[in-house]
PyMOL Python script that loads the backbone (N, CA, C, O; Angstrom):
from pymol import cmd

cmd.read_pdbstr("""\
ATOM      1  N   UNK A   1      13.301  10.814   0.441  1.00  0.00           N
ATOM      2  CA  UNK A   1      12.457  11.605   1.310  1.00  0.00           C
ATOM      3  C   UNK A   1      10.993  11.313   0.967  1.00  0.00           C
ATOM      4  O   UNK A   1      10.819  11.263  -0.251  1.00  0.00           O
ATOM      5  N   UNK A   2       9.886  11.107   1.703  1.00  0.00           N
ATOM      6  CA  UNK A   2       8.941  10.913   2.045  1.00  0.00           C
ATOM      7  C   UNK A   2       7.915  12.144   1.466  1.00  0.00           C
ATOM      8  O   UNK A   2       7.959  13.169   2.146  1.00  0.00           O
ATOM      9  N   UNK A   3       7.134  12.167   0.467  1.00  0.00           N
ATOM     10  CA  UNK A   3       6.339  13.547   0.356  1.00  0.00           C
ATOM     11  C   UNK A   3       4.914  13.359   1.065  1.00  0.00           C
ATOM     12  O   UNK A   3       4.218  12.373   0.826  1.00  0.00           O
ATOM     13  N   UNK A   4       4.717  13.874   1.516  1.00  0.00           N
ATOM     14  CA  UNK A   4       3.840  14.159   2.815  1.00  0.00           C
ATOM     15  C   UNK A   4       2.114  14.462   1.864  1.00  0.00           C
ATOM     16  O   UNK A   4       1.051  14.018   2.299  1.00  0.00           O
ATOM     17  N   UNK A   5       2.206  15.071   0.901  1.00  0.00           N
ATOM     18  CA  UNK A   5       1.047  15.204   0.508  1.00  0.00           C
ATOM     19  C   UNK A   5       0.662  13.669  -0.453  1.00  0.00           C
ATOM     20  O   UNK A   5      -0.186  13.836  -1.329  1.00  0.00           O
ATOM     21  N   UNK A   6       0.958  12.946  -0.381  1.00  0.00           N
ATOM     22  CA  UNK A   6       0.906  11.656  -1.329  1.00  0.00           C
ATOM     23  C   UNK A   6       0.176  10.547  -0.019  1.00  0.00           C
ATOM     24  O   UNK A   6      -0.753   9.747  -0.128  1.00  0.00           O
ATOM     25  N   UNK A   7       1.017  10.895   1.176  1.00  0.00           N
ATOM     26  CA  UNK A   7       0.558   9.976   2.355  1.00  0.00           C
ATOM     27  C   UNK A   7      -0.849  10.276   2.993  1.00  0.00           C
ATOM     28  O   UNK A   7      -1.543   9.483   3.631  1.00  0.00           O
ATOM     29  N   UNK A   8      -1.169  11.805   2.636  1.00  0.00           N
ATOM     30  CA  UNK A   8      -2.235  12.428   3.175  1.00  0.00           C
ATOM     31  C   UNK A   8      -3.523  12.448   2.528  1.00  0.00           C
ATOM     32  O   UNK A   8      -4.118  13.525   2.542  1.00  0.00           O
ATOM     33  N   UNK A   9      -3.978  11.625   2.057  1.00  0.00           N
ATOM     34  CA  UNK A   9      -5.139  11.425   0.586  1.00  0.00           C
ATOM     35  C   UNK A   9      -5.862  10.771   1.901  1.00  0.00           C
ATOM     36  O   UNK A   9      -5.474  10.267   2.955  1.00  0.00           O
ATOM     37  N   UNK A  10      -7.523  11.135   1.076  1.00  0.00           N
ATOM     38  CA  UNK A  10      -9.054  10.750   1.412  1.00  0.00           C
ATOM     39  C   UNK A  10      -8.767   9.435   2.110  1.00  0.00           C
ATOM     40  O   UNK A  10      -8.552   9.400   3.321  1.00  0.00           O
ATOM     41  N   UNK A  11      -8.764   8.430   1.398  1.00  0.00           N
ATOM     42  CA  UNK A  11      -8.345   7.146   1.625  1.00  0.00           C
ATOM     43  C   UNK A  11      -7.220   6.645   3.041  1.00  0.00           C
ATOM     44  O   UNK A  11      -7.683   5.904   3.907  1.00  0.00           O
ATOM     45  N   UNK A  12      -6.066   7.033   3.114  1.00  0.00           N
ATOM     46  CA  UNK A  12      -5.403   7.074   4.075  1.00  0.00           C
ATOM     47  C   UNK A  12      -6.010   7.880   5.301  1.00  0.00           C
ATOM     48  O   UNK A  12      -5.696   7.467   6.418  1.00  0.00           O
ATOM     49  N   UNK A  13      -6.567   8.617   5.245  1.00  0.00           N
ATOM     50  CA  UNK A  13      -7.399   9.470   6.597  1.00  0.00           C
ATOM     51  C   UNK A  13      -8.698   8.270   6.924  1.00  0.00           C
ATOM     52  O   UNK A  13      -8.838   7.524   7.894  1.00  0.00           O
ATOM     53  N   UNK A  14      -9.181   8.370   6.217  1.00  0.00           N
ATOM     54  CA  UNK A  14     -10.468   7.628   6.535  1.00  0.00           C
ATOM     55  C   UNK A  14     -10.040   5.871   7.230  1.00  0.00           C
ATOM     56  O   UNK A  14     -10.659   5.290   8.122  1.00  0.00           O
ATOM     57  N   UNK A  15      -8.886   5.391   6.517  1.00  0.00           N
ATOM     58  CA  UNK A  15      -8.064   3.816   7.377  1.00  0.00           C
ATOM     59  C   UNK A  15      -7.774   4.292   8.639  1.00  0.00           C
ATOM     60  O   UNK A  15      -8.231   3.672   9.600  1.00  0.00           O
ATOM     61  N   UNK A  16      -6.789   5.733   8.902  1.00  0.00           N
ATOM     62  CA  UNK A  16      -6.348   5.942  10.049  1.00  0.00           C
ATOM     63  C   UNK A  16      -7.795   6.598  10.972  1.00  0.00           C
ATOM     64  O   UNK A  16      -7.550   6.648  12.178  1.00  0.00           O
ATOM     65  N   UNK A  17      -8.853   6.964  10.691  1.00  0.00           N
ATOM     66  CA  UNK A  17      -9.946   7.471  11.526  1.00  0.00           C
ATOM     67  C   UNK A  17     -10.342   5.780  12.033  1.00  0.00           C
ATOM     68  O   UNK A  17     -10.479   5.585  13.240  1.00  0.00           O
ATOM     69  N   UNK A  18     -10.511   4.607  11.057  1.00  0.00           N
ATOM     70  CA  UNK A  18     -11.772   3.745  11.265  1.00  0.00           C
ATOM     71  C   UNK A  18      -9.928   2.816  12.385  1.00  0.00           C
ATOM     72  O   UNK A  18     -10.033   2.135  13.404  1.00  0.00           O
ATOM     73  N   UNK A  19      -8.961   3.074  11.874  1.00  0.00           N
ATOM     74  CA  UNK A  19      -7.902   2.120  13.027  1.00  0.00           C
ATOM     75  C   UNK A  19      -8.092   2.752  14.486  1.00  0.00           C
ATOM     76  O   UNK A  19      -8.301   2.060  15.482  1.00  0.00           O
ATOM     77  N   UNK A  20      -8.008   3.970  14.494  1.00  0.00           N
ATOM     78  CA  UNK A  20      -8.408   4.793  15.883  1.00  0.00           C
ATOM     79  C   UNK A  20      -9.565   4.316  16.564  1.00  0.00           C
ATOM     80  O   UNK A  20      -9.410   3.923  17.720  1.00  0.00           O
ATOM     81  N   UNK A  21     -10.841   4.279  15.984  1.00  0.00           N
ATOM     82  CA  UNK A  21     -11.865   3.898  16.227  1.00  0.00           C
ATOM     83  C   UNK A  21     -11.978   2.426  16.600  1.00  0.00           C
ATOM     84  O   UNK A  21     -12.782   2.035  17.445  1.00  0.00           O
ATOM     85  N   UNK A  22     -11.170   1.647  15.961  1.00  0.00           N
ATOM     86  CA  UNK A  22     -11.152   0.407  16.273  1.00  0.00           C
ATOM     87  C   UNK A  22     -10.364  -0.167  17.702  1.00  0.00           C
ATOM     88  O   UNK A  22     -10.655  -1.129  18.412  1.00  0.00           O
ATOM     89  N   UNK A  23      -9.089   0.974  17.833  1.00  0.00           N
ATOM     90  CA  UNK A  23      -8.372   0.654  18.954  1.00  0.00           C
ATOM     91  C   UNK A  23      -9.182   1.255  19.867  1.00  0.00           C
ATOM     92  O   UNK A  23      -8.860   0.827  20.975  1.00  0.00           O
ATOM     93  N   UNK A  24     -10.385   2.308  19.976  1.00  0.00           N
ATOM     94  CA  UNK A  24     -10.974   2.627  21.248  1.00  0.00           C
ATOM     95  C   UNK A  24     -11.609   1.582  21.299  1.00  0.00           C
ATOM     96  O   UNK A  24     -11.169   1.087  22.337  1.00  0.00           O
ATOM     97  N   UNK A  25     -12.636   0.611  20.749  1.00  0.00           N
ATOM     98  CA  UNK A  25     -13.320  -0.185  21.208  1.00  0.00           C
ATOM     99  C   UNK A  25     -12.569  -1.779  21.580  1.00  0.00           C
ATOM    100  O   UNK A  25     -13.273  -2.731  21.920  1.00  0.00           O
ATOM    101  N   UNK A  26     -11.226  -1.872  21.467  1.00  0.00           N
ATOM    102  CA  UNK A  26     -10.787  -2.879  22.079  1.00  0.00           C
ATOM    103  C   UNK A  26     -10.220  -2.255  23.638  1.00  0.00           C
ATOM    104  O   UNK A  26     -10.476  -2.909  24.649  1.00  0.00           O
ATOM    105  N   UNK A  27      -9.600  -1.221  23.715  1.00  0.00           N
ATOM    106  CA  UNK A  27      -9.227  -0.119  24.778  1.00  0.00           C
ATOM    107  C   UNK A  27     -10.726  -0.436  25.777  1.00  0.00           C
ATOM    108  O   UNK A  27     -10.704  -1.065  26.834  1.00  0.00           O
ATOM    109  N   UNK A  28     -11.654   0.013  25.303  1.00  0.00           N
ATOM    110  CA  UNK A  28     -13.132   0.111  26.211  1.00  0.00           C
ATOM    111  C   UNK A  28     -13.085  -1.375  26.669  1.00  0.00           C
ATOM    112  O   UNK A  28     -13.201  -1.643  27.865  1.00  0.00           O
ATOM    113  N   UNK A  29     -12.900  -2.435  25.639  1.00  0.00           N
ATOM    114  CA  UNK A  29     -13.756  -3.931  25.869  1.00  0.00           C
ATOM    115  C   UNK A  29     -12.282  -4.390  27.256  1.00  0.00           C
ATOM    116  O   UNK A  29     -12.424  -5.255  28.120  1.00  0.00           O
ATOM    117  N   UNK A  30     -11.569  -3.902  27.150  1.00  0.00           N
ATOM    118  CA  UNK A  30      -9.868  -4.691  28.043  1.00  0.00           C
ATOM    119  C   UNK A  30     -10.850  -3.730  29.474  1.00  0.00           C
ATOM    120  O   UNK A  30     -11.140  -4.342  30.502  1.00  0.00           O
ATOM    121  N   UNK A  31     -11.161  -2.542  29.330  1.00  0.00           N
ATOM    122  CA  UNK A  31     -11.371  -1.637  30.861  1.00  0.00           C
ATOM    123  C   UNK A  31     -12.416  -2.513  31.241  1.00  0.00           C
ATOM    124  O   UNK A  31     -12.350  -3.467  32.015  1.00  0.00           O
ATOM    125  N   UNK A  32     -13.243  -2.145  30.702  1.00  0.00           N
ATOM    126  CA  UNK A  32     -14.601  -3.114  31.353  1.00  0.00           C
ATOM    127  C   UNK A  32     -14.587  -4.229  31.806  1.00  0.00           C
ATOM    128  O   UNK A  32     -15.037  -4.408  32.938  1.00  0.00           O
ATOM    129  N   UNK A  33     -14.039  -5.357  31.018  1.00  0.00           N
ATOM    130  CA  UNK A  33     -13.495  -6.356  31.354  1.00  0.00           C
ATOM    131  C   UNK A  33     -12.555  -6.593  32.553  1.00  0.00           C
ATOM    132  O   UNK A  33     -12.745  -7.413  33.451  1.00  0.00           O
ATOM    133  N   UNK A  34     -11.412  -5.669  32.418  1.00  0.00           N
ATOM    134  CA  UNK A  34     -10.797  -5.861  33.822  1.00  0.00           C
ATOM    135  C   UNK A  34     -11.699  -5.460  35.303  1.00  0.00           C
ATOM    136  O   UNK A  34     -11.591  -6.056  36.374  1.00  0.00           O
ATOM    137  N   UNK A  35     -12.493  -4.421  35.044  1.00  0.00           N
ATOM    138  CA  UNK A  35     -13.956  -3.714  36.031  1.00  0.00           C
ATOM    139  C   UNK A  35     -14.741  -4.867  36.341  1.00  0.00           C
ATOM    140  O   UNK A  35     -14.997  -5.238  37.487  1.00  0.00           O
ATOM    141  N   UNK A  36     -15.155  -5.479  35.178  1.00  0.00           N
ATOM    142  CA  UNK A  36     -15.821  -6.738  35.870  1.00  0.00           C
ATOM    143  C   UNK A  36     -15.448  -7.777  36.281  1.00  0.00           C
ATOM    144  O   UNK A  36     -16.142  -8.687  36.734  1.00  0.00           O
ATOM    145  N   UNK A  37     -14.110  -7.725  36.136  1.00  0.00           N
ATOM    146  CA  UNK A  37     -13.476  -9.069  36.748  1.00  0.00           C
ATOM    147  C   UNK A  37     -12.806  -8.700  38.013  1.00  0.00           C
ATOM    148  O   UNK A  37     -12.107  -9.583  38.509  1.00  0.00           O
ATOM    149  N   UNK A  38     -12.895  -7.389  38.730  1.00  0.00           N
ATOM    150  CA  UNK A  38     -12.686  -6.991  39.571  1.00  0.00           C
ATOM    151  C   UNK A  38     -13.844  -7.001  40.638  1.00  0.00           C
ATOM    152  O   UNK A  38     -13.769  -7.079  41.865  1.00  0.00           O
ATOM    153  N   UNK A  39     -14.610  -6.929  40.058  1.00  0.00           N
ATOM    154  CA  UNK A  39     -16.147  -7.110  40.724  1.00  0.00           C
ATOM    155  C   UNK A  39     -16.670  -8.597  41.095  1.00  0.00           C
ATOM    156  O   UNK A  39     -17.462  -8.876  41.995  1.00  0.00           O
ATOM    157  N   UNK A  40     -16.084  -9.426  40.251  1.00  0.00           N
ATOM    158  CA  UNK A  40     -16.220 -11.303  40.426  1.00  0.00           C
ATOM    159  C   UNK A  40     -16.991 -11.538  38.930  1.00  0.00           C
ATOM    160  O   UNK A  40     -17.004 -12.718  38.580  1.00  0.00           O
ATOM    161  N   UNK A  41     -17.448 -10.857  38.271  1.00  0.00           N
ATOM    162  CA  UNK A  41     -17.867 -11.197  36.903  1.00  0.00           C
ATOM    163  C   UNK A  41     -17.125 -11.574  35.948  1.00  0.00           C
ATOM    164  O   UNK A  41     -16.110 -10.910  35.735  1.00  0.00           O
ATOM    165  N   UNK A  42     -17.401 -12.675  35.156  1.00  0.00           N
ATOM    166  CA  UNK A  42     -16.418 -13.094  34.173  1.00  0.00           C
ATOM    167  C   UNK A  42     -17.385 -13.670  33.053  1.00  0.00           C
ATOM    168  O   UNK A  42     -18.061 -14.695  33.138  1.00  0.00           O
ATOM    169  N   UNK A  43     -17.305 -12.803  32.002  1.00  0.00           N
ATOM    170  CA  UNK A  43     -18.309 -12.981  30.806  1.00  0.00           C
ATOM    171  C   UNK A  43     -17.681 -12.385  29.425  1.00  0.00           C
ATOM    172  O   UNK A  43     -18.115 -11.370  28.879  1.00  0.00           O
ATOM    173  N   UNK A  44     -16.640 -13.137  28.963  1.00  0.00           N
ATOM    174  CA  UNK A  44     -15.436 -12.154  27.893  1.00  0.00           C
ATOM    175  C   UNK A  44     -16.291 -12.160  27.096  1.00  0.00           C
ATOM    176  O   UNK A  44     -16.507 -11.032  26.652  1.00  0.00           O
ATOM    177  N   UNK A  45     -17.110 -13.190  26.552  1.00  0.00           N
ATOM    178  CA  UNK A  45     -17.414 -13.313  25.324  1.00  0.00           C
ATOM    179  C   UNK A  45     -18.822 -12.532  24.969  1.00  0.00           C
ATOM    180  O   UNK A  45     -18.919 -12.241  23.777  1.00  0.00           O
ATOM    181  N   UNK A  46     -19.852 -12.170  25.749  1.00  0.00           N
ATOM    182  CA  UNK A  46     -20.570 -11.417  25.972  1.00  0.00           C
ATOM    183  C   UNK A  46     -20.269  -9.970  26.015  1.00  0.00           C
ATOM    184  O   UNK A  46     -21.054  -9.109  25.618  1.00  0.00           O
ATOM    185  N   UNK A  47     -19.202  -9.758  26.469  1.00  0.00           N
ATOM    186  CA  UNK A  47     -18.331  -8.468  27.044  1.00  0.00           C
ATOM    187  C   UNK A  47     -17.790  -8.144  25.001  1.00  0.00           C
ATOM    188  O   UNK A  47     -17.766  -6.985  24.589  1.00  0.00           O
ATOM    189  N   UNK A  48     -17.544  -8.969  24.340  1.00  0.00           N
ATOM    190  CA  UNK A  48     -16.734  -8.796  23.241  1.00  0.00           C
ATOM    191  C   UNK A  48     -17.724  -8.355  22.128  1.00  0.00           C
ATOM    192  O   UNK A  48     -17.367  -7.664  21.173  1.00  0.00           O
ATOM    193  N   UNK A  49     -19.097  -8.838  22.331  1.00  0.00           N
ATOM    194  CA  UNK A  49     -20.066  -8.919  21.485  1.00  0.00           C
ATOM    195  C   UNK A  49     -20.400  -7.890  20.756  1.00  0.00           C
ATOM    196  O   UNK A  49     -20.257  -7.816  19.536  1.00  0.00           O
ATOM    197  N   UNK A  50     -21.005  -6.790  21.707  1.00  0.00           N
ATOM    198  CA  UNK A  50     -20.952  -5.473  21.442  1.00  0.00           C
ATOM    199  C   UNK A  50     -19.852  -4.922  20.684  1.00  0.00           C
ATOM    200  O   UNK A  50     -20.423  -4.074  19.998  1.00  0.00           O
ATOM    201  N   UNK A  51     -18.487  -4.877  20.352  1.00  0.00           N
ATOM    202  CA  UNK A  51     -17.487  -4.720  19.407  1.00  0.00           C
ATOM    203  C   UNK A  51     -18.074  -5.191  18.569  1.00  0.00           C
ATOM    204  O   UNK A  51     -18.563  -4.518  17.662  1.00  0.00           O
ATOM    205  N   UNK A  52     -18.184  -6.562  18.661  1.00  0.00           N
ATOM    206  CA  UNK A  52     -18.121  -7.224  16.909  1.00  0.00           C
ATOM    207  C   UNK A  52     -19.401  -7.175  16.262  1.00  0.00           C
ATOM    208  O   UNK A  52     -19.771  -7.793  15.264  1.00  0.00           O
ATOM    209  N   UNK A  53     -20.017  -6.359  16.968  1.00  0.00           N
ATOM    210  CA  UNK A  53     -21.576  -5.859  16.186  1.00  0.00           C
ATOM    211  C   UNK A  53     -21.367  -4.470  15.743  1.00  0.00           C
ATOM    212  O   UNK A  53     -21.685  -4.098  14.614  1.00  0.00           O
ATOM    213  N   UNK A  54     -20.824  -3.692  16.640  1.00  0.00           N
ATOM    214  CA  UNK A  54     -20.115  -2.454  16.093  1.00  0.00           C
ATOM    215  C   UNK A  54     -19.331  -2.229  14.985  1.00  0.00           C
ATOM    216  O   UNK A  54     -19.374  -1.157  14.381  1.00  0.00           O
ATOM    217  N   UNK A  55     -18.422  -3.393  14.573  1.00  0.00           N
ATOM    218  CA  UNK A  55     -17.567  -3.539  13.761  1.00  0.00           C
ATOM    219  C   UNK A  55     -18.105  -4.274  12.638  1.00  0.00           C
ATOM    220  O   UNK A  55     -17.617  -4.155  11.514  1.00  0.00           O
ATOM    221  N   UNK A  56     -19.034  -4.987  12.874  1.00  0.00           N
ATOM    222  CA  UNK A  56     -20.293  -5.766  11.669  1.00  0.00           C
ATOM    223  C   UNK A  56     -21.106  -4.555  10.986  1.00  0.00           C
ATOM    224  O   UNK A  56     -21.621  -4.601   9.868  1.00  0.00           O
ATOM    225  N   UNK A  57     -21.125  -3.212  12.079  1.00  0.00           N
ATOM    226  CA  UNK A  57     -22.140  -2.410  11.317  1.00  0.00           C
ATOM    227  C   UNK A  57     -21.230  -1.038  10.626  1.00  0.00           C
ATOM    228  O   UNK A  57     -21.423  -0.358   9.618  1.00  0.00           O
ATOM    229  N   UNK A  58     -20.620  -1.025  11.237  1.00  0.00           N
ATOM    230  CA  UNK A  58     -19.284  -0.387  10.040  1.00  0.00           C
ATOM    231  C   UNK A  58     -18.697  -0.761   8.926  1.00  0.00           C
ATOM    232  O   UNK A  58     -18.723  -0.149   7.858  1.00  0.00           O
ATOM    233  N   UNK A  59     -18.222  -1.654   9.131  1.00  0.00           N
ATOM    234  CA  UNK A  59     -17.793  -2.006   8.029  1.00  0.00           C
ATOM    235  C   UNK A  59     -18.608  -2.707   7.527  1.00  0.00           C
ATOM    236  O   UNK A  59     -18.046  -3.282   6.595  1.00  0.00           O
ATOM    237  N   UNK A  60     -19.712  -3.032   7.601  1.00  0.00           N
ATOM    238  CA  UNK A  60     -20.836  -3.236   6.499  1.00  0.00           C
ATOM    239  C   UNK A  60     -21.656  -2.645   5.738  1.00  0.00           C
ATOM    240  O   UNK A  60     -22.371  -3.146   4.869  1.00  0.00           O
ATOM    241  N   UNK A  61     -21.535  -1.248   6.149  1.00  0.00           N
ATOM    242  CA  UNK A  61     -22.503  -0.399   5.827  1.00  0.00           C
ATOM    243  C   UNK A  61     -20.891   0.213   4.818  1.00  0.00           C
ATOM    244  O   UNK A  61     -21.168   0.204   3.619  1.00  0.00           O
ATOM    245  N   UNK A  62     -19.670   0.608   5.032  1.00  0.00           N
ATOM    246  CA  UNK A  62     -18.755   0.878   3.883  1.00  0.00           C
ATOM    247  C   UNK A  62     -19.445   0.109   2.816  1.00  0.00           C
ATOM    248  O   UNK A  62     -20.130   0.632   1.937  1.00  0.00           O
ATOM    249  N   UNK A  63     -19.214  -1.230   2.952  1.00  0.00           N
ATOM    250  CA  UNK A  63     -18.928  -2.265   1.931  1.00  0.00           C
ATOM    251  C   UNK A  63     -20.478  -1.835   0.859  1.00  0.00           C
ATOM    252  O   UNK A  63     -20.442  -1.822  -0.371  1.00  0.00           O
ATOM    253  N   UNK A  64     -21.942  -1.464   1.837  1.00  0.00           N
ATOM    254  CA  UNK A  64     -22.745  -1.543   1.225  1.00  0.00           C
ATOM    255  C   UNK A  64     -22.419  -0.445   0.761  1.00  0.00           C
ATOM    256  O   UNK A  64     -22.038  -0.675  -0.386  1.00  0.00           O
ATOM    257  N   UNK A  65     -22.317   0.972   1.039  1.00  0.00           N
ATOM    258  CA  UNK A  65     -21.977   2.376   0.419  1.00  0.00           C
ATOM    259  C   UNK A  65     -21.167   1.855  -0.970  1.00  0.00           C
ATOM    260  O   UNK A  65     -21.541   2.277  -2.064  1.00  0.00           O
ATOM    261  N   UNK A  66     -20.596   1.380  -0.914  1.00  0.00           N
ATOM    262  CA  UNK A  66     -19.218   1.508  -1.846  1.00  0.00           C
ATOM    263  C   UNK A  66     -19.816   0.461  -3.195  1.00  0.00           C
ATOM    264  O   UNK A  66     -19.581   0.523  -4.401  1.00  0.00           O
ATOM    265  N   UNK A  67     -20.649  -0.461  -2.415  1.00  0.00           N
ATOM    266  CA  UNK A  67     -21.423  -1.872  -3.228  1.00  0.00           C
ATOM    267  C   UNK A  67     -20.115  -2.397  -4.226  1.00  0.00           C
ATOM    268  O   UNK A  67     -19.831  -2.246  -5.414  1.00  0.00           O
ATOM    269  N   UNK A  68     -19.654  -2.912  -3.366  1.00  0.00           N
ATOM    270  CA  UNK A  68     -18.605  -3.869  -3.467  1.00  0.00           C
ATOM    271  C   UNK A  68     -18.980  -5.415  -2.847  1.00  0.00           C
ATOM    272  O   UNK A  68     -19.353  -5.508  -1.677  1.00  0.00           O
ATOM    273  N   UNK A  69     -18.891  -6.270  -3.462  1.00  0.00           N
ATOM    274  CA  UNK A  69     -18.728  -7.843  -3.217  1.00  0.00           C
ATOM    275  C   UNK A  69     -17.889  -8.370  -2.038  1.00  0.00           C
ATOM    276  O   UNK A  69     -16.759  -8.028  -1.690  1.00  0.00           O
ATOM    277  N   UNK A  70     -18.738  -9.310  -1.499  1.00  0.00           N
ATOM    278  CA  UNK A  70     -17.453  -9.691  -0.400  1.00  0.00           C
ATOM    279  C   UNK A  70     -16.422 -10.655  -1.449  1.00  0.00           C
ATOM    280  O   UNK A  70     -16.748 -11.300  -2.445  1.00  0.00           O
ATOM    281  N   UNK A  71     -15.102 -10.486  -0.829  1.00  0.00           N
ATOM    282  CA  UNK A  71     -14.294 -11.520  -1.338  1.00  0.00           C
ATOM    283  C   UNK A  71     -14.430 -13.210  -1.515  1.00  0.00           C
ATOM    284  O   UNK A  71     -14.344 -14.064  -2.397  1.00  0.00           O
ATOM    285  N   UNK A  72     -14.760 -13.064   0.242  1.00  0.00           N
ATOM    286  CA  UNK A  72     -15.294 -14.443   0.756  1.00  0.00           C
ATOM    287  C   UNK A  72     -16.242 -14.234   0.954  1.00  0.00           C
ATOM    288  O   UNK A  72     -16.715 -13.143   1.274  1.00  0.00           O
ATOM    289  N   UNK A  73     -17.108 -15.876   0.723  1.00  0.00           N
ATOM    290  CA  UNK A  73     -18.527 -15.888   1.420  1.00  0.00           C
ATOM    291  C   UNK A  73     -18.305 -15.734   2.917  1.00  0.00           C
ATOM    292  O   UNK A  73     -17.202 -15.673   3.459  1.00  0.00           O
ATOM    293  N   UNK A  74     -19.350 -15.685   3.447  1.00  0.00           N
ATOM    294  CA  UNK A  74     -19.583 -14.936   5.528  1.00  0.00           C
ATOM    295  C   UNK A  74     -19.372 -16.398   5.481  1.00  0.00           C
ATOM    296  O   UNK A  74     -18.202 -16.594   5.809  1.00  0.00           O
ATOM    297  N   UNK A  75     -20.060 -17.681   5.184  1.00  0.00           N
ATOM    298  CA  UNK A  75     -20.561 -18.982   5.669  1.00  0.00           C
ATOM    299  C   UNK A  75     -19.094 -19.572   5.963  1.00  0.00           C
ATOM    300  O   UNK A  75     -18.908 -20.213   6.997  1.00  0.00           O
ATOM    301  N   UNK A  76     -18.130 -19.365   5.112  1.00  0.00           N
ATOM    302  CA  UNK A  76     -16.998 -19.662   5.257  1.00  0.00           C
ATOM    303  C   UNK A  76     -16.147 -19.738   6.830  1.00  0.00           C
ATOM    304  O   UNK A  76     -15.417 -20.690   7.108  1.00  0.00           O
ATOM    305  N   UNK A  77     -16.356 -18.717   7.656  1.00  0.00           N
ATOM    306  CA  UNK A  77     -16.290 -18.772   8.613  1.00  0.00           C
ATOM    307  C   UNK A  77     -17.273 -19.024  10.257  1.00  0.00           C
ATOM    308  O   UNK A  77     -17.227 -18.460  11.350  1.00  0.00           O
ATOM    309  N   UNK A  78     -18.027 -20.055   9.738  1.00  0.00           N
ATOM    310  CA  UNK A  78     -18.590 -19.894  10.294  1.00  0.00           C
ATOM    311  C   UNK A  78     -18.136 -21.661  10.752  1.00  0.00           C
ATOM    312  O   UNK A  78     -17.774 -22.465   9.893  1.00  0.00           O
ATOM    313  N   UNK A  79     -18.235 -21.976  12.081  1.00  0.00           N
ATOM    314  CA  UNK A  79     -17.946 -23.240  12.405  1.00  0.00           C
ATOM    315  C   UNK A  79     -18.426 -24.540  12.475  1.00  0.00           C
ATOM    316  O   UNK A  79     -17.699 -25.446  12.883  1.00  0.00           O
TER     317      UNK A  79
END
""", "prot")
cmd.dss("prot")
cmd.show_as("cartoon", "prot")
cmd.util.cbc("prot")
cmd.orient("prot")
């Protein structure tokens, strides 16, 4: 059996708040996207941008709060 107060810690709330948060802004980027492609506009990657600046400033600002090291260097992915 599963104890319920072990699953329910600081840590586990705060993953399941920032996963919620994360599925509204892919939820928003699919509506809009289908809105503007209903309209004759087609611009995904522009349309996506706004997320991944949203998601650059969240979870960057954890990482700085917490002042933790990245694992990987950023340059690494970069093409």
């Amino acid at each position: 059996m599963v104890n319920l107060n072990k699953l329910c810690t600081k840590n586990t709330l705060i993953g399941l708040g920032l996963g919620q948060f994360l599925s509204l802004l892919i939820t928003s980027t699919g509506f809009s996207s289908s809105e503007l492609a209903r309209k004759g506009i087609n611009a995904p990657t522009s349309q996506s941008l706004a997320n991944y600046v949203l998601l650059a400033i969240v979870y960057g600002s954890i990482l700085i709060y917490r002042q933790k090291k990245l694992k990987v260097r950023f340059y690494y992915f970069c093409p």
